[in-house]
LUMLOLO-656994 format. One record per residue (C-alpha): residue in one letter; x, y, z. Coordinates in Angstrom, 3 decimals, always signed. Layout:
BEGIN
- A,X,Y,Z
...
END
This chain:
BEGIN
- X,-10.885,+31.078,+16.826
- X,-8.854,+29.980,+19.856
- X,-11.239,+27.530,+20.525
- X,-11.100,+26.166,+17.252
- X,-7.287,+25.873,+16.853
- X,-7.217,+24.279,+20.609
- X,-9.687,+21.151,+19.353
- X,-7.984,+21.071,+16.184
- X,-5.028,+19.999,+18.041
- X,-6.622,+17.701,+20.372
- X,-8.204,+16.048,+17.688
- X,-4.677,+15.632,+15.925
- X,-3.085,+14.235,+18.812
- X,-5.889,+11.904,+20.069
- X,-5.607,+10.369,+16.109
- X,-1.968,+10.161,+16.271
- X,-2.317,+7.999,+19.708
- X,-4.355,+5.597,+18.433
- X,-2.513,+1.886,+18.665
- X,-0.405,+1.393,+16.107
- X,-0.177,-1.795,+14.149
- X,+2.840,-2.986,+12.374
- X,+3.163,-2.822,+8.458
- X,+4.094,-6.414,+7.154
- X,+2.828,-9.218,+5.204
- X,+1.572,-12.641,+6.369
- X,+4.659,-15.106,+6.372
- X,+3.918,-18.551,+6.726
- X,+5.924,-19.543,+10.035
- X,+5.379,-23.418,+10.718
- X,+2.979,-26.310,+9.596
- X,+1.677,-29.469,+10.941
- X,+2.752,-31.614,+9.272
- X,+5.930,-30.251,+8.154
- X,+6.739,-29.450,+4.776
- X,+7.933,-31.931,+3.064
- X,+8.667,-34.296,+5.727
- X,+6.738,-37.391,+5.821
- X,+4.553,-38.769,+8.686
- X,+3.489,-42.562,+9.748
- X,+0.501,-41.393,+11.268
- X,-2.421,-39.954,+9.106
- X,-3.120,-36.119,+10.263
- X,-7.095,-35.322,+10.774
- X,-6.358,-31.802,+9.815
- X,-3.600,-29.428,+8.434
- X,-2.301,-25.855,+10.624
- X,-0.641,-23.433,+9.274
- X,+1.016,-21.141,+11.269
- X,+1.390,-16.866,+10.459
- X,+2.995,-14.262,+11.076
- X,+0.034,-12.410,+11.712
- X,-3.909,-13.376,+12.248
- X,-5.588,-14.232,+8.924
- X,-9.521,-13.952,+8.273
- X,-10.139,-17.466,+7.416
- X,-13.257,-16.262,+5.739
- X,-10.948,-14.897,+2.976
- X,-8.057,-17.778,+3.491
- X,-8.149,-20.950,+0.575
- X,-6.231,-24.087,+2.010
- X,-6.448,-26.588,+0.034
- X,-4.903,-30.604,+0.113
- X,-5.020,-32.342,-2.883
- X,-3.379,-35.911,-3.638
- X,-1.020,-36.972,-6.346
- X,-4.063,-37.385,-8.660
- X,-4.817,-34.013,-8.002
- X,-8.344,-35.188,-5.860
- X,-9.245,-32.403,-3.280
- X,-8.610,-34.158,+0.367
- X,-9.743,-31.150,+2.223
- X,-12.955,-32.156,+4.421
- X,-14.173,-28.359,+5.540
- X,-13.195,-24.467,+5.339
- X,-10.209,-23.281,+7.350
- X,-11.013,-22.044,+10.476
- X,-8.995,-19.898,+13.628
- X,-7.519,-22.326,+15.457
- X,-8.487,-21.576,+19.620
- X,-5.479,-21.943,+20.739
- X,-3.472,-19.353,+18.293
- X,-4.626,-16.419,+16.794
- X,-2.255,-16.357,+14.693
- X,-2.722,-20.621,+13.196
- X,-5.529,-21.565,+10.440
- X,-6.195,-25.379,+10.709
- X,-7.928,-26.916,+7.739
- X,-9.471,-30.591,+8.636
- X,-8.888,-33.029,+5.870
- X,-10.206,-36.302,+4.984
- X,-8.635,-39.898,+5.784
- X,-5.386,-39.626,+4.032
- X,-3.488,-42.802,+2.728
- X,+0.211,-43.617,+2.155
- X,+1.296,-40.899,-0.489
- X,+2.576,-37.104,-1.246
- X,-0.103,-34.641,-1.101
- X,+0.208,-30.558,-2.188
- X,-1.194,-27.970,+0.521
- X,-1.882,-24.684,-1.325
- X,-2.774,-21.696,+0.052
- X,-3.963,-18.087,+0.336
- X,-4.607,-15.641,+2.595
- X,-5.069,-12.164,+2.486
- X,-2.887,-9.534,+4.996
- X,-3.854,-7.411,+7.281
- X,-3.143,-3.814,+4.961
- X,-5.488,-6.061,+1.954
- X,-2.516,-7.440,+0.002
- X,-2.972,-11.135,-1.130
- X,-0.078,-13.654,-0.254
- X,-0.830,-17.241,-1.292
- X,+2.337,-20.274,-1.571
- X,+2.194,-23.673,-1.658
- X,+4.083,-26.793,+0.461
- X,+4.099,-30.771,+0.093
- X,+3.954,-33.611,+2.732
- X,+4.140,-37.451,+2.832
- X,+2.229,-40.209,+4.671
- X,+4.119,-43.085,+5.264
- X,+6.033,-45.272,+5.310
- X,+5.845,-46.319,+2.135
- X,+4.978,-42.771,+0.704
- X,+7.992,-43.342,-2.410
- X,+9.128,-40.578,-4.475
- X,+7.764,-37.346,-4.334
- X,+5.578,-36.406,-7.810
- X,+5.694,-33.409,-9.635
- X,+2.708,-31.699,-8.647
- X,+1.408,-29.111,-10.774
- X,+1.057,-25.879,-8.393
- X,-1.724,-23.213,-8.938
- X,-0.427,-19.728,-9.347
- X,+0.945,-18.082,-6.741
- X,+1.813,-14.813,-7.894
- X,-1.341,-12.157,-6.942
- X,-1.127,-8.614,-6.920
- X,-3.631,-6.044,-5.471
- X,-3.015,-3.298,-8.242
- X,-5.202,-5.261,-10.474
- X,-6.792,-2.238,-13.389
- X,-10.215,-3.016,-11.968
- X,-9.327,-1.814,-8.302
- X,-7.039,+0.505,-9.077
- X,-9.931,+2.532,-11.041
- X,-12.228,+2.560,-8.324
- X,-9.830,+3.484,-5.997
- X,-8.708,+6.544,-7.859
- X,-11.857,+7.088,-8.559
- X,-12.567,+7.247,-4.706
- X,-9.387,+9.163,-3.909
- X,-10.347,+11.855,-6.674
- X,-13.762,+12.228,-5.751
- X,-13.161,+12.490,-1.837
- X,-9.933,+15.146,-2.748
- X,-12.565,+16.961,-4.904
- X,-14.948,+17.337,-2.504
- X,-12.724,+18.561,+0.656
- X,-11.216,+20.888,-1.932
- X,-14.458,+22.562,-3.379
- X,-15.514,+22.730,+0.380
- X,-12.369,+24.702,+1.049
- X,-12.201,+27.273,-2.138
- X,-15.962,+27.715,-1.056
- X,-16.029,+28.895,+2.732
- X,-12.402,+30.003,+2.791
- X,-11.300,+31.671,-0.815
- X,-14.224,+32.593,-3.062
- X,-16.513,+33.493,-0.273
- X,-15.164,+37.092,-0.658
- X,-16.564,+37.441,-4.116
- X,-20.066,+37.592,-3.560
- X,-19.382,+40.650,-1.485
- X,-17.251,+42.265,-3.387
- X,-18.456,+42.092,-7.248
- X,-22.341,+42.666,-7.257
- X,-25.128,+40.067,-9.203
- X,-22.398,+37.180,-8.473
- X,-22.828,+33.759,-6.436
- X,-21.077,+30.751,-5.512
- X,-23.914,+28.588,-5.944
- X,-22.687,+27.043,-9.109
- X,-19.334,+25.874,-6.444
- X,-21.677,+24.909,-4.212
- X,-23.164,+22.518,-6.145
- X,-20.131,+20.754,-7.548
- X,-18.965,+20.440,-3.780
- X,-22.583,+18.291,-3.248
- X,-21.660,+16.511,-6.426
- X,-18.506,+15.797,-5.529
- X,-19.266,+14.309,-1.834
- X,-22.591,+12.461,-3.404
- X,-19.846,+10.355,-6.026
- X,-17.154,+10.037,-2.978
- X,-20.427,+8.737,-0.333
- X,-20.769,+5.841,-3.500
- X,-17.375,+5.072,-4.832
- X,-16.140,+4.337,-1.632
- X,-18.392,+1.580,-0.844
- X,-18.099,+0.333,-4.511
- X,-14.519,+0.128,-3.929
- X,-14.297,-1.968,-0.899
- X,-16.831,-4.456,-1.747
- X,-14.907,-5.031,-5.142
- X,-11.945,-5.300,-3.181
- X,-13.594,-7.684,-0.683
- X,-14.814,-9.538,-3.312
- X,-11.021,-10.005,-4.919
- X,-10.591,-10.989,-1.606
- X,-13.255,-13.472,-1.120
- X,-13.075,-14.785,-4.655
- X,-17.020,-13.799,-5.059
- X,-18.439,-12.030,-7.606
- X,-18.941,-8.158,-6.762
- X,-23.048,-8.426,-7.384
- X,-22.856,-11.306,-4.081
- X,-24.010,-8.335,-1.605
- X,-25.445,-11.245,+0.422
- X,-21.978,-12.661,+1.547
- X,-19.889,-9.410,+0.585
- X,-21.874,-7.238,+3.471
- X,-20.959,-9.499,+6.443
- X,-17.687,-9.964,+5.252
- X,-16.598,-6.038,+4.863
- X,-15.709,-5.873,+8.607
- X,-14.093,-8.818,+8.730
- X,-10.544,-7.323,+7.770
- X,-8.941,-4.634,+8.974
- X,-8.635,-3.290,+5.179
- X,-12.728,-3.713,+4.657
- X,-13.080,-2.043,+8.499
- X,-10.986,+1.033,+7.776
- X,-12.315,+1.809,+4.283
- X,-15.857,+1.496,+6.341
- X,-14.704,+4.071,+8.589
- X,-13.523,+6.489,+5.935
- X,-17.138,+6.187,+4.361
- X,-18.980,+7.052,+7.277
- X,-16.366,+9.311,+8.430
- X,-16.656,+11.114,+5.056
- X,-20.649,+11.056,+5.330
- X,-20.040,+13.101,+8.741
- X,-17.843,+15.786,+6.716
- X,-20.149,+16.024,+3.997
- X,-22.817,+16.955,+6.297
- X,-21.348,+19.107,+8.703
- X,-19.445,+20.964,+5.277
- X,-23.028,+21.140,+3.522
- X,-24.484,+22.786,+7.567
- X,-21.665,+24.966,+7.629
- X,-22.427,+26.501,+3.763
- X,-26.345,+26.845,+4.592
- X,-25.091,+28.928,+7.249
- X,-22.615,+30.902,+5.739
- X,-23.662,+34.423,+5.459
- X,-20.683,+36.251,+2.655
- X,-21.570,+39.456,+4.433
- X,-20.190,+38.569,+7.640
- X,-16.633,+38.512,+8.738
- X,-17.056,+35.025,+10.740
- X,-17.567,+31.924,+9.331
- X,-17.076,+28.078,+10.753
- X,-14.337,+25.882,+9.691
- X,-14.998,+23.550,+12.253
- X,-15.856,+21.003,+9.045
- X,-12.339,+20.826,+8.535
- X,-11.650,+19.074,+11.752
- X,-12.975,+15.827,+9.856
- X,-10.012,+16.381,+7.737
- X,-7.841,+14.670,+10.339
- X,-9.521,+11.269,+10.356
- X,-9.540,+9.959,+6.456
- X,-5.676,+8.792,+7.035
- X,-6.752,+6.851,+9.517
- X,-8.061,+4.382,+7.285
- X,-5.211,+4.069,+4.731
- X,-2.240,+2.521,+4.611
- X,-0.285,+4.880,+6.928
- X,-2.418,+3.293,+9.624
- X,-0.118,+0.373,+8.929
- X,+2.809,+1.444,+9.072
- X,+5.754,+1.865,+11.759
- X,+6.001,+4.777,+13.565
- X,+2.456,+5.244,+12.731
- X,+2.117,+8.774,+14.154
- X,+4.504,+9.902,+12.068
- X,+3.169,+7.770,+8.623
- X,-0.706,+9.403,+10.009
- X,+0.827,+13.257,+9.975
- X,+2.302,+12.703,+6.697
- X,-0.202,+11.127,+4.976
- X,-2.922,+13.591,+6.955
- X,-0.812,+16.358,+5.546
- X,-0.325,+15.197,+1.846
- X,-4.393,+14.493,+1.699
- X,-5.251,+18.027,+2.440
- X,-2.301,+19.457,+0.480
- X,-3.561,+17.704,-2.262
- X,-7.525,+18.023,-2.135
- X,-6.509,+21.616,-1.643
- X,-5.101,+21.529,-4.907
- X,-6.997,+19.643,-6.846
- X,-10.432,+20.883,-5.828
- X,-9.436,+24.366,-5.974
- X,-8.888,+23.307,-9.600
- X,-11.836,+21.893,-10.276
- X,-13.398,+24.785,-8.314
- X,-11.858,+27.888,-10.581
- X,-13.044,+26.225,-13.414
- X,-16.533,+25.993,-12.145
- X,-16.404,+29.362,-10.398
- X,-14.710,+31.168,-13.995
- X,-17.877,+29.120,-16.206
- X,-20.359,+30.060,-13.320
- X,-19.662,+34.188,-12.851
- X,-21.910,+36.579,-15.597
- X,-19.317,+37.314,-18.514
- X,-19.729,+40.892,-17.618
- X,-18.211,+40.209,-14.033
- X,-16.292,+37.392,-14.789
- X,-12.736,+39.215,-14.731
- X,-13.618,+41.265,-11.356
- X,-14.450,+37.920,-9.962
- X,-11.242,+36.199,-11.268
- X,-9.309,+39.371,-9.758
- X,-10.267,+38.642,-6.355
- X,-10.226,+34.852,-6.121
- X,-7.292,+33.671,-8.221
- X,-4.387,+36.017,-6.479
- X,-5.898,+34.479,-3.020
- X,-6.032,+30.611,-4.560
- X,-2.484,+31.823,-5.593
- X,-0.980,+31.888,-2.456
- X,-3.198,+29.079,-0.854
- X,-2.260,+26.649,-3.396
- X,+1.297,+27.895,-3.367
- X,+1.630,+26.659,+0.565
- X,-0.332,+23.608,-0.148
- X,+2.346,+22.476,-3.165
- X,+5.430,+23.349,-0.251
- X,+3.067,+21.145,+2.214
- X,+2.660,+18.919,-0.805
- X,+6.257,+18.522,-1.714
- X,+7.348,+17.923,+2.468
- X,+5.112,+15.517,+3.148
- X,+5.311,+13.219,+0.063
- X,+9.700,+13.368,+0.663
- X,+8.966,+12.229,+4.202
- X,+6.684,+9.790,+3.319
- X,+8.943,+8.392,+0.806
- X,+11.944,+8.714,+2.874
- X,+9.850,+6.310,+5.895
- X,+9.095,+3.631,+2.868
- X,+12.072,+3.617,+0.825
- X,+15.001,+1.669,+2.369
- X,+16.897,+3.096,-0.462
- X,+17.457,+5.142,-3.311
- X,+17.493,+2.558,-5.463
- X,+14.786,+1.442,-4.850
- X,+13.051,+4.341,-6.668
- X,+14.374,+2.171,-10.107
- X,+14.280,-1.449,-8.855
- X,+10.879,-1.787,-7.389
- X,+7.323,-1.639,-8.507
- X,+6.429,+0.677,-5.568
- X,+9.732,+2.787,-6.936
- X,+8.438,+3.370,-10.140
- X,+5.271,+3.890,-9.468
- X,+6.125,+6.483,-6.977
- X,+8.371,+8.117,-9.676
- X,+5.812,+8.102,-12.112
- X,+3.473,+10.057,-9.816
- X,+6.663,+12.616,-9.065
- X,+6.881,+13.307,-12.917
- X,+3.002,+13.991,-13.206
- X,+3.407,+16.439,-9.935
- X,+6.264,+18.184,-11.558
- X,+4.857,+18.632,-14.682
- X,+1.588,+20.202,-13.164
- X,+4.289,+22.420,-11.160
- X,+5.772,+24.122,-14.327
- X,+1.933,+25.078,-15.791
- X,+1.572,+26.038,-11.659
- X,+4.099,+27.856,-11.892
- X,+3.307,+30.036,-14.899
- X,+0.147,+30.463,-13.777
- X,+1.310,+32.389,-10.723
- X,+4.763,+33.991,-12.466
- X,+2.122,+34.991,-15.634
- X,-1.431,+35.406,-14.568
- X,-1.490,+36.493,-11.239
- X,+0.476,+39.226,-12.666
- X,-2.319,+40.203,-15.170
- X,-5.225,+39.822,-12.997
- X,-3.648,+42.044,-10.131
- X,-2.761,+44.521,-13.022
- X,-6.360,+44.744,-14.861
- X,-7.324,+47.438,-12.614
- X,-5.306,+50.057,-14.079
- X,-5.541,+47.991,-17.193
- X,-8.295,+45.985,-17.895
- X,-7.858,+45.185,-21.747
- X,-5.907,+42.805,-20.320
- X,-8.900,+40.875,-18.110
- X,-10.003,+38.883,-21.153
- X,-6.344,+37.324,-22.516
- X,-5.279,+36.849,-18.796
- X,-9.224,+34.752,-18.196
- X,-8.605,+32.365,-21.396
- X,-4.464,+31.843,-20.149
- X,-6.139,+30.752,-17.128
- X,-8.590,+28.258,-18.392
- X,-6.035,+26.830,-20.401
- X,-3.379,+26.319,-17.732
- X,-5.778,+25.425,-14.992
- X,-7.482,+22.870,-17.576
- X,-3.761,+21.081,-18.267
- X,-2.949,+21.499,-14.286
- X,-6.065,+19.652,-13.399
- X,-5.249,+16.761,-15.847
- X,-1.855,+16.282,-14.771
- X,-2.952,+16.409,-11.177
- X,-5.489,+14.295,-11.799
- X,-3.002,+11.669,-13.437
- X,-0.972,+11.823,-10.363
- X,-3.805,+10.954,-8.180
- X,-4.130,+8.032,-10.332
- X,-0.631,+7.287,-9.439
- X,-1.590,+7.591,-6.161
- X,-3.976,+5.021,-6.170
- X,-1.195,+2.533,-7.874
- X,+1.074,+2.970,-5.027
- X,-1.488,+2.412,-2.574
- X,-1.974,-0.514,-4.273
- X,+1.393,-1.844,-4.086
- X,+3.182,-3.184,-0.873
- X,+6.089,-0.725,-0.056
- X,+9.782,-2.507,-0.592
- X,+11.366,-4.608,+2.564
- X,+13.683,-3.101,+4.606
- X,+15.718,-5.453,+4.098
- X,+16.629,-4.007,+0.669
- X,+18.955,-1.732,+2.744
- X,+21.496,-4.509,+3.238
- X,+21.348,-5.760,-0.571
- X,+23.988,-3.641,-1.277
- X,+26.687,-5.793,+0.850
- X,+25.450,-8.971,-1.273
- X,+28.634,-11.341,-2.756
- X,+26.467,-12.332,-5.667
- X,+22.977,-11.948,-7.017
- X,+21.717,-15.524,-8.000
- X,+18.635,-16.678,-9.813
- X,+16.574,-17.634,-11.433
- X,+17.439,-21.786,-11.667
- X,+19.394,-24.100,-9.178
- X,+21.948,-21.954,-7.381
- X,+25.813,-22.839,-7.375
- X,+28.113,-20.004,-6.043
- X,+31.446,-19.816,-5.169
- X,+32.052,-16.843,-2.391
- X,+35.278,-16.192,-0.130
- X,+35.008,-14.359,+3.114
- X,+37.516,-13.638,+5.877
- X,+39.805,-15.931,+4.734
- X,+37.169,-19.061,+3.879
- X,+35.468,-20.430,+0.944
- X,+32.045,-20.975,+0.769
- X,+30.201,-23.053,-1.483
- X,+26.457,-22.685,-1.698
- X,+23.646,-25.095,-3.346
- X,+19.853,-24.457,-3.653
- X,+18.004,-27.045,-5.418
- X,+15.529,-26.523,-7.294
- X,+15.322,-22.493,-6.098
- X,+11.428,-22.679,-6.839
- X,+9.304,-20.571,-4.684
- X,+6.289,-22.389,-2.556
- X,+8.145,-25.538,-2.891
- X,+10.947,-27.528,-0.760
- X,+14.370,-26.273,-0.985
- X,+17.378,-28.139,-0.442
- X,+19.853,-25.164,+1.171
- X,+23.343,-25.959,+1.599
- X,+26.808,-24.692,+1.705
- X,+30.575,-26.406,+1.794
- X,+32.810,-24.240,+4.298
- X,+36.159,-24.254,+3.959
- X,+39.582,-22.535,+5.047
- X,+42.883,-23.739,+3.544
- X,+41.575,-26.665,+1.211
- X,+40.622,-28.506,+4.282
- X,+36.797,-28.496,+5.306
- X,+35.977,-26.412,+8.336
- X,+33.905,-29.531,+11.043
- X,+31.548,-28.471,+13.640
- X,+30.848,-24.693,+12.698
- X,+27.248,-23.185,+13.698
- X,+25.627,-22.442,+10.628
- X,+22.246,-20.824,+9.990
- X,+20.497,-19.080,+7.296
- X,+18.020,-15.839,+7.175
- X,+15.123,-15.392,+4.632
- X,+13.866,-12.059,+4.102
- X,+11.613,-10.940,+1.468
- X,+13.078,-8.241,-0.518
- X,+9.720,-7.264,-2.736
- X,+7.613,-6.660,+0.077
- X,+7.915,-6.877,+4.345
- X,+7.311,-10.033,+5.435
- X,+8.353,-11.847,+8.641
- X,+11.604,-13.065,+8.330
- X,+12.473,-17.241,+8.575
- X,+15.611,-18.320,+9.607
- X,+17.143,-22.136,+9.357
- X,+19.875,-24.049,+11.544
- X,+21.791,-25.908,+9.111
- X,+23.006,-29.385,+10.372
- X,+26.524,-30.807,+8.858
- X,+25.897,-33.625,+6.749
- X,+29.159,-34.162,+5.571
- X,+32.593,-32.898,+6.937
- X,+32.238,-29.253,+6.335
- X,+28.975,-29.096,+4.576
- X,+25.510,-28.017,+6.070
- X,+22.129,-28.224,+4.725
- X,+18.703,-28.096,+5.343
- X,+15.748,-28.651,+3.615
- X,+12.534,-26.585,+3.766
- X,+9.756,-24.542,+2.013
- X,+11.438,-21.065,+2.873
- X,+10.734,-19.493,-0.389
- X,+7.433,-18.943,+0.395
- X,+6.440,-16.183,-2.692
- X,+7.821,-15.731,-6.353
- X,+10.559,-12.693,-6.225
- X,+13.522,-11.790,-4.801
- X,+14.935,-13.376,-1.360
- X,+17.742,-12.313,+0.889
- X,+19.898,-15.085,+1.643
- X,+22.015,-14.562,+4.828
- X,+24.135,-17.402,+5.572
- X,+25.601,-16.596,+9.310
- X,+28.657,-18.775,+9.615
- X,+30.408,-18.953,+13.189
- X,+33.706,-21.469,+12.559
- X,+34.864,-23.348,+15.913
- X,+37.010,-21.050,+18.294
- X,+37.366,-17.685,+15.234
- X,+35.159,-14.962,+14.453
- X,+31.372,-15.616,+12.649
- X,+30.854,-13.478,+9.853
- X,+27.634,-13.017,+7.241
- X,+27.496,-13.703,+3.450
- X,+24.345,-12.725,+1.680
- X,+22.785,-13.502,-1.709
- X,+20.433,-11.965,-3.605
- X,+18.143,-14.487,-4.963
- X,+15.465,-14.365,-7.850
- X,+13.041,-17.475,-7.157
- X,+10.225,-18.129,-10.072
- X,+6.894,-20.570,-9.249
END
């Protein structure tokens, strides 16, 4: 046992010291040519610069002139000398405006996509309006988030069944006589045979989203699935899982109920199915990997011991049924009762890492989602909680009493029937909030903001320390050029020769932060122009204002930017 415990822990610590990569979104950085700047000399091909590699077998950029004609002459490719740069060569362009739109797809599998425009010269004239594709994509589309909590449930199911098998029920056999766990055993095979093929189905559907192929394209999907980190670590998980699955199904062939030893050296693969989610993304990854690690098995725990009374409680002779229930639900009891605590700490640490703050339980998609999934946990808590207050109570008492076997059986079919749907729902959850990029840390700071601006042209008045600001963005659309500016002054007299510059950060989801020097145009007014607004959502705005000779000081705004 010793021996067991001491590779359990090496295992644990050689996953936890495996590099870490950082959780953020692709932010488009710089292009060539600039957005919306115009050039004299024709480009023979368009970059685009990240702040992260790209796959450019899953990036769309696309060039298109005033008439809306595609000028693109080829796919995007890696550019050689930067990893982190997709150049896209395009035709002969003439004197004009042209649109660059694109998409590319991060490194934890969420979509980003935005849109710039450019000019040949020098006669290019007046910029058209071009009409701009969407660029608002989400991942939690309904399609993947059913398969992926229909991977999640089944893989939970399985390590769960597994568990109640070799570790809880196994004393029944021994004890009650004509009984057998087959029936368990059986639902565990089921179980892992639905996991081994909804995992696959899940990441070639999600490659394909990613791709823009259709699912039944297994020609191009295969060779694309390890192509992104997302396709590589859901590959991982599957053959990862395959490797539990078999050394759980060698490890119940072998199982002898008679004997005092058994193996749990399955459970070691328990450690490595983290790997491959999202805490693998995020920052200090050790720490995301333990809690996540920790709220899988908590969970599977749960919900496959669930699943697993039922089966055992339909599978048991009715005569034997109640001396079956006696032994197994007291000791699934207490099992599950630590799991829910484990349950409980992880998920609050994990939310604690993700949430820059409280309020962003109610103001963000990930938020509500995550609250929604608390609700469904609690709920299945109260009928968890009966069930131990109300029918361990029964079942420990049946032996001095056992006209009350039969009423404390049906309580227990009822409340473990309700647990496992609400359980089941939160799993569901689950696979929503995977789904959705957690909120920016930037969101911490949104509570210092002077004003909240948006949607529309912005035109604020704010005082700080003394001076007035006044700040312009024109038109405030997202994935277009921006015209930032803001009128400093102290006294009534405009304040000449301050350093200005402003910060972009994405409030909805991380992203790279941008930030702008803002020339003076005019005695005490800066501005810049440039396609910062990269996404539809909400922006931090932090205009960093350093008068000549006095102290600099910050003003943000919260801006809403539509497409």
């Amino acid at each position: 046992m010793k021996r067991t415990v001491l590779i359990a822990l090496a295992a644990a610590a050689a996953s936890l010291a495996l590099p870490a990569a950082a959780w953020a979104h692709a932010a488009l950085l710089q292009t060539t040519p600039v957005a919306s700047r115009v050039v004299n000399v024709p480009p023979k091909q368009v970059s685009l610069r990240y702040s992260e590699p790209v796959e450019p077998r899953f990036a769309i950029v696309s060039v298109t002139n005033a008439a809306g004609d595609r000028e693109t002459a080829g796919p995007p490719r890696r550019s050689p000398a930067d990893a982190d740069t997709l150049v896209a060569p395009v035709k002969r362009l003439s004197e004009g405006w042209y649109l660059v739109y694109w998409r590319v797809i991060s490194v934890d599998g969420h979509p980003v996509r935005g849109a710039f425009t450019f000019a040949v010269g020098p006669n290019a004239g007046p910029a058209p309006q071009f009409v701009i594709p969407s660029i608002s994509e989400t991942a939690a589309t309904p399609k993947l988030v059913a398969a992926r909590w229909f991977a999640f449930l089944s893989i939970m199911a399985a390590i769960g069944l597994f568990i109640l098998r070799i570790a809880i029920a196994r004393p029944v056999v021994a004890l009650v006589a004509g009984t057998r766990l087959r029936d368990v055993t059986i639902a565990f095979g089921a179980a892992s045979l639905v996991a081994l093929v909804a995992i696959p189905v899940y990441f070639l559907l999600a490659t394909a989203e990613f791709a823009l192929r259709s699912f039944w394209s297994f020609g191009a999907l295969f060779p694309l699935v390890r192509a992104s980190a997302f396709g590589r670590g859901w590959l991982d998980l599957e053959l990862v899982f395959a490797l539990f699955a078999a050394a759980a199904a060698i490890a119940i062939w072998l199982d002898r109920p008679e004997r005092r030893q058994r193996s749990l050296a399955a459970l070691l693969v328990l450690l490595v199915p983290g790997i491959a989610g999202h805490a693998g993304q995020t920052s200090p990854r050790g720490l995301s990997l333990a809690f996540d690690w920790f709220h899988l098995v908590a969970g599977s725990v749960w919900v496959g011991g669930l699943i697993g009374l039922v089966v055992l409680a339909a599978s048991l002779p009715a005569a034997r049924r109640v001396a079956g229930l006696v032994i197994c639900v007291p000791r699934f009891s207490n099992t599950a009762f630590v799991s829910v605590l484990v349950l409980i700490g992880a998920g609050i640490g994990s939310s604690v890492q993700h949430l820059p703050t409280l309020a962003s339980l109610w103001q963000t998609s990930y938020g509500k989602a995550l609250l929604v999934k608390i609700a469904l946990l609690g709920a299945a808590l109260l009928l968890a909680a009966v069930n131990l207050l109300r029918t361990v109570p029964r079942f420990k008492a049946c032996a001095q009493r056992p006209e009350l076997g039969p009423s404390a059986a049906t309580l227990l079919r009822r409340l473990v029937a309700g647990e496992s749907l609400l359980v089941s729902g939160a799993v569901l959850a689950a696979a929503v909030l995977s789904s959705l990029p957690p909120p920016s840390k930037a969101l911490a700071s949104v509570g210092g903001a002077k004003a909240h601006v948006g949607p529309g042209a912005v035109n604020e008045v704010v005082s700080e320390n003394g001076y007035r600001l006044a700040i312009r963005v024109t038109p405030n659309r997202a994935a277009v050029p921006n015209s930032f500016q803001v009128a400093v002054s102290h006294g009534g007299k405009p304040v000449r020769g301050a350093d200005v510059t402003v910060d972009f950060a994405m409030l909805d989801m991380e992203m790279g932060q941008q930030a702008y020097h803002l020339a003076e145009t005019a005695p005490g007014t800066y501005g810049h122009a440039a396609p910062a607004l990269v996404m539809v959502g909400h922006w931090g705005l932090s205009f960093q204002i350093a008068p000549p000779g006095q102290k600099p000081f910050t003003v943000l705004l919260v801006d809403k930017a539509n497409g």
